[in-house]
C-alpha positions in Angstrom: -10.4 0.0 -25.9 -11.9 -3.7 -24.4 -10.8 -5.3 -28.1 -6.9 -3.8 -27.6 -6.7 -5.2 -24.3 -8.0 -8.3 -25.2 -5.7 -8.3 -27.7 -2.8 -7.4 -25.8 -3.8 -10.2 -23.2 -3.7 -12.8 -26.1 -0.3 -11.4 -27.4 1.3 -11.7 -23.5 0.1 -14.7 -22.8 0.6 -16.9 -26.1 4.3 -15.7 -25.5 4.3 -18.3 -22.5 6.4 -18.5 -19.1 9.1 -15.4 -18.5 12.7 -15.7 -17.7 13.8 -17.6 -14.6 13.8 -15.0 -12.2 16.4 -15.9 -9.3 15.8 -14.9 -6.4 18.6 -12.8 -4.7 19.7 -15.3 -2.1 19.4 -19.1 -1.3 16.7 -20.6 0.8 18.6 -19.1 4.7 17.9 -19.7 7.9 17.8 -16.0 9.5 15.5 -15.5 7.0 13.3 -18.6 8.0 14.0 -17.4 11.5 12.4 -14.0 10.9 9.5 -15.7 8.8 8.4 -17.9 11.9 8.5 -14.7 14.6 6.8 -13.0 12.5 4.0 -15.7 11.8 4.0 -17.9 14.7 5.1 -20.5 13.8 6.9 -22.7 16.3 7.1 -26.1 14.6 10.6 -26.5 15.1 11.3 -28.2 11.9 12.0 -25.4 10.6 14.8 -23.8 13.2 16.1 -27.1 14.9 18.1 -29.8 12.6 17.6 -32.5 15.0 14.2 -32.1 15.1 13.9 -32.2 11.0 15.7 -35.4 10.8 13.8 -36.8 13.4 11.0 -35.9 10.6 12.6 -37.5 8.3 14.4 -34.1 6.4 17.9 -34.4 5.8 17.8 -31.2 7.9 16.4 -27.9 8.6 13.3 -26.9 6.1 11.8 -23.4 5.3 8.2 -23.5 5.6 6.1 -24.3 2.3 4.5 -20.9 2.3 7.3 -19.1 1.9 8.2 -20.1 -1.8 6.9 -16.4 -2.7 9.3 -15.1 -0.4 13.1 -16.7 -1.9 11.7 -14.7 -5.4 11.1 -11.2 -4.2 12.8 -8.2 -5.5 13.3 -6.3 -2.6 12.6 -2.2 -1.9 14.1 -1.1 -5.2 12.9 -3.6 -7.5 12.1 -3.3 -11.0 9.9 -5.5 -13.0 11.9 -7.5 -15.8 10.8 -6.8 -19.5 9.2 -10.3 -20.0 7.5 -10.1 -16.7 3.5 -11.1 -17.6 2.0 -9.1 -14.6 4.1 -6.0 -15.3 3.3 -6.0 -18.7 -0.7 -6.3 -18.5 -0.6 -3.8 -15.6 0.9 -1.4 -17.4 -1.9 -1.7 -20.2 -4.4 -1.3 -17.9 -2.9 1.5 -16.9 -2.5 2.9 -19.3 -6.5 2.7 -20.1 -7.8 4.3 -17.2 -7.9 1.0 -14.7 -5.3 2.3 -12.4 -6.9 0.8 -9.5 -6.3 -2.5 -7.5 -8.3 -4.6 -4.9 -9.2 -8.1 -4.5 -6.3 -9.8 -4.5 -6.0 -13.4 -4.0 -4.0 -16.3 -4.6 -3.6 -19.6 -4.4 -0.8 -22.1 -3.9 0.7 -25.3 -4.2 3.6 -26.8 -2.9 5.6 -29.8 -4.4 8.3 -30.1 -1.7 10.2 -28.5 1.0 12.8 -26.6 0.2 16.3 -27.1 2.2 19.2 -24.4 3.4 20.9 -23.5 0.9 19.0 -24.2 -2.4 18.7 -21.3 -4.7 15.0 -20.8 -6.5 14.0 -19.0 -9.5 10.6 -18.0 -10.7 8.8 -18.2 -14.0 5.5 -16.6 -14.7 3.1 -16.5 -17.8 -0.1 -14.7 -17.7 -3.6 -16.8 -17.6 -6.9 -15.2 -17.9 -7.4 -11.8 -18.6 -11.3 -11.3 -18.1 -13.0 -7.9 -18.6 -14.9 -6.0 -18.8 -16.8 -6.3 -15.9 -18.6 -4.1 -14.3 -18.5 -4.0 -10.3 -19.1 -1.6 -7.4 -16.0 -0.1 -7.5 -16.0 0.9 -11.5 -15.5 -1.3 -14.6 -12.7 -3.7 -14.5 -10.9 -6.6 -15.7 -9.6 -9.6 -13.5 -6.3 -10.3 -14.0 -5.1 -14.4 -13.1 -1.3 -15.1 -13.6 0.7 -18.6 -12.9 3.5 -18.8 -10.8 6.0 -21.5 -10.8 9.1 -21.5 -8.9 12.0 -24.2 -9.6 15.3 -25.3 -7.9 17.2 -26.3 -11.1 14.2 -28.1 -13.5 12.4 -29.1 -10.6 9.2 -27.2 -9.7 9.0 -26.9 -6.1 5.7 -24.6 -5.4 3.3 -23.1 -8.0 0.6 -20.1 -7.7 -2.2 -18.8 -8.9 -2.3 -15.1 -8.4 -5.6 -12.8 -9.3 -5.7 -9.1 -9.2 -9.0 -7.1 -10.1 -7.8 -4.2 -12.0 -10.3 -1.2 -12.3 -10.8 2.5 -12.9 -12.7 4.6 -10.1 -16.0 6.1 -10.5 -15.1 9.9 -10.5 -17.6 11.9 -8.9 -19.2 15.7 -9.8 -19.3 17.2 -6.9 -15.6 17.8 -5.4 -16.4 19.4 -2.3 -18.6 16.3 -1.3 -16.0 14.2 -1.9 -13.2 15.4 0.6 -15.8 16.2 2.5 -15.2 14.6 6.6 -17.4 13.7 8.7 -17.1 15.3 11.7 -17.9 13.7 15.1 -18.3 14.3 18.7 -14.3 13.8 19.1 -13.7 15.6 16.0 -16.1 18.6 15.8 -13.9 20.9 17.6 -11.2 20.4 15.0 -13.6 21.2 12.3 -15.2 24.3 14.2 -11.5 25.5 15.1 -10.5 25.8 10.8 -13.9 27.3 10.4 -12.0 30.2 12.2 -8.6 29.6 11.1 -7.3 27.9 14.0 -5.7 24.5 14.1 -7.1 22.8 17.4 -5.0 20.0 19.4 -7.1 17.8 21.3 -5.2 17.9 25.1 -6.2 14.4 26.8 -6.3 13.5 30.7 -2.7 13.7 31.9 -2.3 17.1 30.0 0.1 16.2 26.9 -1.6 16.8 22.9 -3.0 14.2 20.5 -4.2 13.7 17.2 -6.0 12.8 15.6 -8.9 12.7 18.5 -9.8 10.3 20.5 -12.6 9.8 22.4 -12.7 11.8 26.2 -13.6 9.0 27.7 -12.1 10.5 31.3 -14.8 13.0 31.5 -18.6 14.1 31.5 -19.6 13.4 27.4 -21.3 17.0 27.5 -18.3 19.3 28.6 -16.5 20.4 25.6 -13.4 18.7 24.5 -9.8 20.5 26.1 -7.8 21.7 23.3 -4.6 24.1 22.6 -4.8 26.3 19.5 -1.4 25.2 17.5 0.9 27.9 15.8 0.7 26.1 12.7 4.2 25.4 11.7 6.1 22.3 11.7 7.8 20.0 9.3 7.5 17.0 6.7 7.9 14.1 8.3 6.8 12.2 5.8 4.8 12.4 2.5 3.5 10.4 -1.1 3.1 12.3 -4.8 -0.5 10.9 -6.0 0.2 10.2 -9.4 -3.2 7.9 -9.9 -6.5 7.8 -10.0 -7.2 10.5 -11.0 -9.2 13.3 -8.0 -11.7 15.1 -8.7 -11.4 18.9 -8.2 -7.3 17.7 -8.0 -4.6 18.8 -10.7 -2.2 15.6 -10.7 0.4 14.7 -9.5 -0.3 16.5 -6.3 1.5 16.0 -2.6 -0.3 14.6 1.0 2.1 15.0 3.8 2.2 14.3 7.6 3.6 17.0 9.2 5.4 17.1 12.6 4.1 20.1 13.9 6.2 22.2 16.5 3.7 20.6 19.4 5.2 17.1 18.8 1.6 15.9 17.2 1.8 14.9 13.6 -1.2 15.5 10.8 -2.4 14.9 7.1 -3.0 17.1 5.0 -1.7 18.4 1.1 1.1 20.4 0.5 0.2 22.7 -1.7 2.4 25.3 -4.0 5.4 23.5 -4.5 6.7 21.1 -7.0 6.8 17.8 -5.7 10.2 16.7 -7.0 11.2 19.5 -4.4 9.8 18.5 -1.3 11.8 16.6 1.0 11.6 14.9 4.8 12.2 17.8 7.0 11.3 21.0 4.8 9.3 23.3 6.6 5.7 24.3 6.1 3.1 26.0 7.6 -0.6 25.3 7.9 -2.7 27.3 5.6 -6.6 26.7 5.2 -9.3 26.3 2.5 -12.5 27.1 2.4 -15.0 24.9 0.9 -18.1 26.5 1.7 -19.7 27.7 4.6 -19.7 24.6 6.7 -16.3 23.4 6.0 -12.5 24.8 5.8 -9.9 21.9 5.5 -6.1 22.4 6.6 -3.6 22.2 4.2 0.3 23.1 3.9 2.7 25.1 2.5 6.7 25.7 2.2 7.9 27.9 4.8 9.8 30.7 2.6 
């Protein structure tokens, strides 16, 4: 398996930079205005045209460390055939390292680019180094070069690394969802023991969750709570496809769920296809027993 993806490294990279990749709009100024809210950014270089040519810009500037930004795809993007980092990605993938962390990059920028100026992106993949073995699993670090360009002049470049791994499974499911419970949260644990779904009540009267700590009273009365009917609906949700979960049959569903109190909470939905679950379908809470010491809440459709 390492000697295939080695090879398939070699065979993406010797095929050099992508496409140009434009980027969906040119360089804009509500988009610069957004960047340097967001950020914090008051030099006004970037928002005032006096002020750039007073720098010495033939007028207003986006700042350098947005080059990424011009390039992106948007919400509903899809990777182009040719691009580097989708391809080894999907190899990986494909071999078990379906997991990501420790990201990093690094970037350089030639000049500043102006209103107006439309960017496009080339990338080719670098090293592809691997296997290695870390605390997270075995995995292979990933680097890939970035250049973007208005027209044949490259304007920023980047070095992007990505450590790509597959988890260490465990043996022993039940230890592995398995929560620790707390001062704040051992009510909630010793109310699904019973099968009843406790809502912490705080100081003023109204329902949270999850917990928090009763700061407004003696630390050895019991935390106030209100017994929930255990119905609500989705108010939002994700279909784990990967890694793979121990004790789990993939892909399998983990909703929040606005239950009828007005709190929201985690949990799986269980018995239903997940290309039919949908924002707003109702469910109730239903709960599974571990062992003796633990019961976790889960959901299900609402027939």
């Amino acid at each position: 398996m390492s000697e295939s993806i080695a090879e398939a490294a070699e065979r993406i990279a010797a095929a050099g930079d992508s496409a140009p990749k434009p980027g969906r709009d040119p360089v804009n100024q509500p988009m610069i205005n957004n960047w340097v809210e967001a950020i914090g950014d008051t030099n006004p270089i970037y928002v005032d045209a006096a002020a750039a040519e007073a720098a010495g810009h033939p007028g207003v500037v986006a700042p350098p460390a947005m080059a990424q930004v011009w390039t992106m795809g948007g919400l509903h993007r899809t990777r182009a055939a040719d691009d580097p980092l989708g391809q080894i990605m999907e190899i990986l993938d494909e071999a078990g390292f379906t997991s990501i962390v420790a990201t990093n990059c690094e970037q350089t920028y030639h000049r500043y680019l102006q209103l107006g100026e439309e960017v496009t992106l080339t990338a080719r993949l670098g090293d592809v180094v691997g296997p290695k073995k870390t605390g997270l699993g075995i995995g292979w670090f990933v680097t890939v070069h970035n250049t973007w360009y208005v027209g044949e002049e490259a304007v920023a470049e980047m070095l992007f690394r990505v450590l790509k791994f597959a988890p260490v499974a465990k043996v022993v499911p039940a230890e592995q969802i398995r929560p620790v419970a707390s001062q704040e949260t051992e009510f909630f644990w010793e109310g699904t023991k019973v099968g009843e779904l406790r809502i912490q009540r705080v100081q003023d009267g109204s329902l949270r969750h999850p917990p928090i700590p009763a700061i407004w009273q003696d630390k050895n009365k019991p935390i106030d709570y209100c017994v929930s009917v255990g119905t609500g609906s989705v108010f939002s949700y994700v279909v784990h496809h990967a890694p793979k979960v121990p004790g789990r049959t993939l892909p399998f569903v983990v909703a929040l769920v606005e239950l009828d109190e007005g709190v929201r909470m985690l949990g799986e939905l269980r018995g239903v296809d997940p290309a039919e679950v949908a924002v707003g379908l109702p469910v109730q809470v239903e709960f599974v027993r571990i062992d003796d010491d633990l019961t976790l809440p889960a959901w299900k459709v609402v027939k």
